[in-house]
N, C-alpha and C positions, 0 to 999 in steps of 0.2 A: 757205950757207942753201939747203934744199931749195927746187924749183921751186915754184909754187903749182897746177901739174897734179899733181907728186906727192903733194904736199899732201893736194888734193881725190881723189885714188884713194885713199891711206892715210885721209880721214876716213869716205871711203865705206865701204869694207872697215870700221872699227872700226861703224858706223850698220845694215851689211847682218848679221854675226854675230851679234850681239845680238838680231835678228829670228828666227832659225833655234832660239832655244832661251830659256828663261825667264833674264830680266835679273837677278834676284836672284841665279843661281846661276851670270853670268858666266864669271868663274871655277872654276870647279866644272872637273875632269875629267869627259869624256862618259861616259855610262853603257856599262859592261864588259859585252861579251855573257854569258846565266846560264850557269854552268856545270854539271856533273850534282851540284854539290853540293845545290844548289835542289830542293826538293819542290815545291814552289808559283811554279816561275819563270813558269809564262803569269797565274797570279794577281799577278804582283807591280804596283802601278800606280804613277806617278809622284807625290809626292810635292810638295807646300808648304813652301818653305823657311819660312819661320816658323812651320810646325807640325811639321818632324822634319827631323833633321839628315841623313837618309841621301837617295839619288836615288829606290829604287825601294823599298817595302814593301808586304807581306802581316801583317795581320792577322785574326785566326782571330772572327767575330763573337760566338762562346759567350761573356755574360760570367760566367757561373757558374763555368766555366772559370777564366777569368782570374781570378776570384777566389779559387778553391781555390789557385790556384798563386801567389799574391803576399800570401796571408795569413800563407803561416808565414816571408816573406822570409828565406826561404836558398835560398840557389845552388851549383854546381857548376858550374868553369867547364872544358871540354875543351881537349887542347894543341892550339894552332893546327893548323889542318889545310892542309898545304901541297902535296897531290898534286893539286891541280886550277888550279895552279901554271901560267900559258901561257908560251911562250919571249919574248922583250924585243919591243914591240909597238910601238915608235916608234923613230924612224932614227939617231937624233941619239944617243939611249941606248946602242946597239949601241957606241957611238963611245968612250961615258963609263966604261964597264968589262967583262969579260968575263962569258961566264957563271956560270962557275964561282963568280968573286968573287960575284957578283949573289946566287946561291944559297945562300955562306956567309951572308950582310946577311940577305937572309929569314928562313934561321933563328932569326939572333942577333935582329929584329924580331919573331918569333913569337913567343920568349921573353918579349920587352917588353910585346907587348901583353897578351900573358897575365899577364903578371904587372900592368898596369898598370889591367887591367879588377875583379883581385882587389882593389885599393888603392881607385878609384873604385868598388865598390859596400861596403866597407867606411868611408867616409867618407862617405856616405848618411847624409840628417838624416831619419828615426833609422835606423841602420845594417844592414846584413843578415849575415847569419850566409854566411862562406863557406868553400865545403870543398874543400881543393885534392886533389880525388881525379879517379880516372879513369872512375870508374863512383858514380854518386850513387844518394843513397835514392831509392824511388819518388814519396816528394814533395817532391822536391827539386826546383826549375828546374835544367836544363840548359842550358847555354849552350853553340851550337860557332858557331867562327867560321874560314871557311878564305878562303886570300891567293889570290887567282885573278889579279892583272895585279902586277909593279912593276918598272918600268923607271927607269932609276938616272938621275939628274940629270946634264946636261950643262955642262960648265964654259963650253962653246961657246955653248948655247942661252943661256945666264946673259949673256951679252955680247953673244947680237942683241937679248935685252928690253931692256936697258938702252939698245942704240943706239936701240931704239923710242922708249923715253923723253925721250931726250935731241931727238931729231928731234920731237918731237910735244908731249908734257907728259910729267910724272911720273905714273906708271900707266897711260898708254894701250897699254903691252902687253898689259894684263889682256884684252882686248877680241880681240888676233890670235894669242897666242903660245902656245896650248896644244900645236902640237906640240914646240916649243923647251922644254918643262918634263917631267922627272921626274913618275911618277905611280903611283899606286896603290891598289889597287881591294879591295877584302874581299867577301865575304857570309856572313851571321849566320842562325842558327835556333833557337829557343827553344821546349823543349823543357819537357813535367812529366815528370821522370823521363826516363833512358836510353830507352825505348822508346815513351812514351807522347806523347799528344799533341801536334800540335803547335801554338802560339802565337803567333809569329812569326818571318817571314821577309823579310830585308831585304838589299839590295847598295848598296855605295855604292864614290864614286869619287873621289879627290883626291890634287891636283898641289901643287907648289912653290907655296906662295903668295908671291903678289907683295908687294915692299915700293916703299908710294910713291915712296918716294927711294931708300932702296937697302937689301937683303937680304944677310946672309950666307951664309943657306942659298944664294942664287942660285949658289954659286961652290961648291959642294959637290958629291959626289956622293948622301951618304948622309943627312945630318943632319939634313936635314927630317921625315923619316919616322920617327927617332926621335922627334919632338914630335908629330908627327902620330897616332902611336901612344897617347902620354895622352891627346890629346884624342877619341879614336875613345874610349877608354876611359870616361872620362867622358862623353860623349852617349851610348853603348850602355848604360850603368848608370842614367842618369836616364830613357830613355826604357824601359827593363824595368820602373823605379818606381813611370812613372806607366802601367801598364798600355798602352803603344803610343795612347793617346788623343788624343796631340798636345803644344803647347806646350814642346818641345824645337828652339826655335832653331839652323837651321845654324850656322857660322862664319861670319864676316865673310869678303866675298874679297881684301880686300887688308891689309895692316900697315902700321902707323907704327916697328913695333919694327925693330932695327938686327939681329934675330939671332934 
């Protein structure tokens, strides 16, 4: 059994992190510095987990605007943009795979979310018209979205959260282990038309989430980020829907699911 000084430093530590950043979004990977993909990066502001799922957005206040652009619901969505791509940004990652390999995964994840963001705004109640082109009509939404952070999960970090767990409760890693966890970062622009206006800009950030009892992603290098990708997909398609207004719930930070 641990001491009851270590104890009381490990409940400290979980009581003093929680203080340095909004409790709802725990969990949450910290906010990625902008990269020059951003028009709007000193506009962007911190964000309400219970009124949008990303860390940081910009929205554009014209709603006349907004309104030309979400009346004729069709989109065009651009292929991920991965040249603003940083090299592996946490220690433990360095550990879990190369980079090379790291850079094939991006790919093969650019692919997914694009295609998985076509899927969620096509499954929209009532649906949107989507054109898998590289250059859309002029009133079309454009949608680009480029991967600026993902460092690959550690099989290693996966078994110091665990030993957290087991030494404390089930899920009190949630509270100290974000360097111990894989993580990965996006930012989005929405666009009327290829050149025209722009509507909104956002960056968001997310790790391995944790499983109260126990995760399989934790023991991966890759597989989270594949799920992680639908559901990026779907919050980025319902929050274009509801014109960036709000009432797009983040995720939960932790899971009961086994995988």
């Amino acid at each position: 059994m641990p001491s009851p000084t270590y104890l009381a430093l490990l409940l400290g530590l979980c009581l003093v992190v929680p203080s340095c950043r909004s409790g709802s979004r725990l969990a949450k990977a910290f906010p990625a510095p902008p990269s020059p993909f951003l028009v709007h990066a000193e506009d962007l502001r911190a964000t309400d987990a219970a009124q949008s799922p990303f860390l940081r957005q910009w929205r554009n206040p014209d709603e006349a605007l907004w309104q030309q652009a979400t009346e004729a619901r069709s989109i065009s969505i651009a292929p991920i943009e991965l040249g603003h791509l940083r090299p592996i940004t946490r220690a433990l990652s360095k550990l879990a795979d190369s980079d090379s390999k790291r850079r094939l995964e991006a790919r093969q994840l650019a692919k997914r979310l694009r295609d998985d963001l076509g899927e969620a705004f096509k499954n929209l109640e009532p649906s949107w018209q989507l054109h898998q082109k590289d250059a859309p009509a002029p009133t079309d939404l454009w949608l680009e979205v480029a991967m600026v952070e993902f460092n690959p999960n550690a099989v290693l970090g996966g078994l110091a959260r665990k030993g957290i767990n087991i030494l404390l409760w089930p899920g009190a890693e949630t509270a100290v282990s974000h360097k111990l966890k894989g993580s990965m970062a996006i930012e989005g622009r929405l666009r009327l038309g290829e050149q025209g206006p722009i509507l909104l800009e956002f960056s968001d950030a997310e790790q391995v989430r944790s499983g109260i009892i126990l995760h399989y992603h934790d023991y991966t290098n890759y597989s989270y980020f594949r799920k992680l990708c639908r559901e990026w997909g779907g919050q980025i398609a319902e929050v274009v829907a509801k014109q960036a207004k709000g009432g797009v719930k983040d995720s939960l930070p932790a899971t009961l699911l086994l995988w």
